[in-house]
N, C-alpha and C positions, 0 to 999 in steps of 0.2 A: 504494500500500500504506500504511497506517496503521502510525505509529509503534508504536501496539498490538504490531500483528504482528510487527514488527522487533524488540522488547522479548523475547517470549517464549519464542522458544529459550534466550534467554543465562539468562531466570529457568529455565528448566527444565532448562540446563547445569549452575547452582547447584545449586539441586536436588536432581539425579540425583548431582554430588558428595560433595554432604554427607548426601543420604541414607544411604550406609552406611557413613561415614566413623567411624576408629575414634578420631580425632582432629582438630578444627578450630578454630586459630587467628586471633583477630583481631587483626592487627597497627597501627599508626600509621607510617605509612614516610615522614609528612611530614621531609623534611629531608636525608633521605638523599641520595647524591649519586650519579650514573651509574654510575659506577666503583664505587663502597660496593653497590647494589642488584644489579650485574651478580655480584659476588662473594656477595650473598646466595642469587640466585635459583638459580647453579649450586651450592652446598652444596646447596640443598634439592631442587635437580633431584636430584643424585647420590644422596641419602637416600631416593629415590623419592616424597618431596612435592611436590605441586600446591601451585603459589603465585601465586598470581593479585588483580588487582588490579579491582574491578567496582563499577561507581556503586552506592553504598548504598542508593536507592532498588530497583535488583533485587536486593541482599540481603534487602531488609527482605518483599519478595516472596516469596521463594525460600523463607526461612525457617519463614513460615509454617505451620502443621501438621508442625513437624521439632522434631528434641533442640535446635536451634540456635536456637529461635526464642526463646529466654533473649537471645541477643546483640542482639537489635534496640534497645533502650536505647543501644546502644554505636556507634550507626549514626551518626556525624556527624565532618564531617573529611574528612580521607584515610585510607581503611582500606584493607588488602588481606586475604585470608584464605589463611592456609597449613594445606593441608589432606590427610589420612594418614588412609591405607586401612588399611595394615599394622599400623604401631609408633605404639601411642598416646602416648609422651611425647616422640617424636622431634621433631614439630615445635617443641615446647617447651624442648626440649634448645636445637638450634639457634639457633632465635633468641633466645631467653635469652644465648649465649654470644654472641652478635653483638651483642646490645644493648649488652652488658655492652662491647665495644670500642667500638661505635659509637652514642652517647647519641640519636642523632637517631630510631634505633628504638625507637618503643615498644609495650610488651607493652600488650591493652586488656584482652582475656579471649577465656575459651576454653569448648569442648564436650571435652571428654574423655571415651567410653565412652557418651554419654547425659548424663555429668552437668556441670553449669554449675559453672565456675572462673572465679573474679574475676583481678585481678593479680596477687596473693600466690598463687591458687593454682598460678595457669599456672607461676609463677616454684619453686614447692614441685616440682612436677613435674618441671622441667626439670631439679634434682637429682638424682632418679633415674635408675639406669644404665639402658643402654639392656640389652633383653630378650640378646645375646651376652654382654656383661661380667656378667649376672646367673647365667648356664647355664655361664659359665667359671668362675662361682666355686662355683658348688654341685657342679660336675666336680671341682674343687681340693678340696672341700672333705671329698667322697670320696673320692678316691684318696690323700690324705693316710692315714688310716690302715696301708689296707693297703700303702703307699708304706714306712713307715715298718716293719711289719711286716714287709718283704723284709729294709732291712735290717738289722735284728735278727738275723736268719737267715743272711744272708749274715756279716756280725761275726762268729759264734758257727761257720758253716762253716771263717771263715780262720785265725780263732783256733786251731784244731784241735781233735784231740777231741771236734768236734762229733757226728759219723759216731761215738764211742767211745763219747759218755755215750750219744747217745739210743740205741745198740743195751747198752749194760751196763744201764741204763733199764728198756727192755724185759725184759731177761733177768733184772733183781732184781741182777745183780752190781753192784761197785763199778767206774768208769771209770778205767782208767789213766791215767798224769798224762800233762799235754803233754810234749810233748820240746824 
């Protein structure tokens, strides 16, 4: 069998990854250490990213006719690509904050959405909350009123006379005082 052949599933495993991918990271993981990478790859297992490490020559293949094919410039080294189906700035989240402990990772650039992010941008991104802390806050951010409205209501029920004025209220009369 020709090397050819043995080549081509793994460019067509890239690929088919980053084909629909809603985010893909290219990382530097020169330097890291067994124990440092082990504790990488299950963060990003658990976040549900693909982190995979593949000779740059079948990146620079794979790439090809894809949103990724911006990263072939970046092809030299030891790269790995962390890559997300789901949550586009997850991978960026993470490894940003891993870099940030462990300097031997470094961020190269990224595909996010379709579009091309250099260093700065991957690392802008990785500021943004992930898509639950964003839907916890705009829940918060509703429920604060009418939160706030109860108790208003509830105050004005314990205080007494609540039940007094709003029915003398209604009626036009004046509300007896509390007691």
């Amino acid at each position: 069998m020709a090397k050819v052949e043995l080549k081509k599933p793994i460019v067509e495993e890239i690929a088919n990854n980053v084909k629909d991918a809603q985010s893909v990271v290219l990382v530097n993981y020169s330097g890291l250490t067994v124990e440092q990478d082990t504790i990488l790859r299950k963060e990003l297992r658990e976040a549900g990213i693909l982190y995979k490490v593949y000779k740059n020559t079948m990146m620079n293949f794979a790439f090809q006719g894809t949103a990724c094919e911006s990263l072939t410039p970046h092809l030299h080294g030891t790269n790995a690509l962390a890559i997300s189906a789901d949550d586009a700035t997850a991978p960026a989240r993470i490894l940003d904050k891993f870099a940030k402990q462990y300097p031997a990772l470094e961020l190269i650039a990224g595909v996010v959405e379709g579009n091309y992010n250099d260093q700065a941008g991957i690392q802008a991104l990785a500021n943004i909350p992930s898509r639950e802390e964003l839907l916890g806050k705009l829940l918060g951010s509703i429920q604060s009123p009418i939160a706030n409205f109860a108790r208003v209501l509830s105050q004005v029920a314990e205080a007494g006379g609540g039940e007094a004025a709003m029915a003398a209220k209604g009626s036009g009369e004046e509300a007896p005082a509390a007691e």
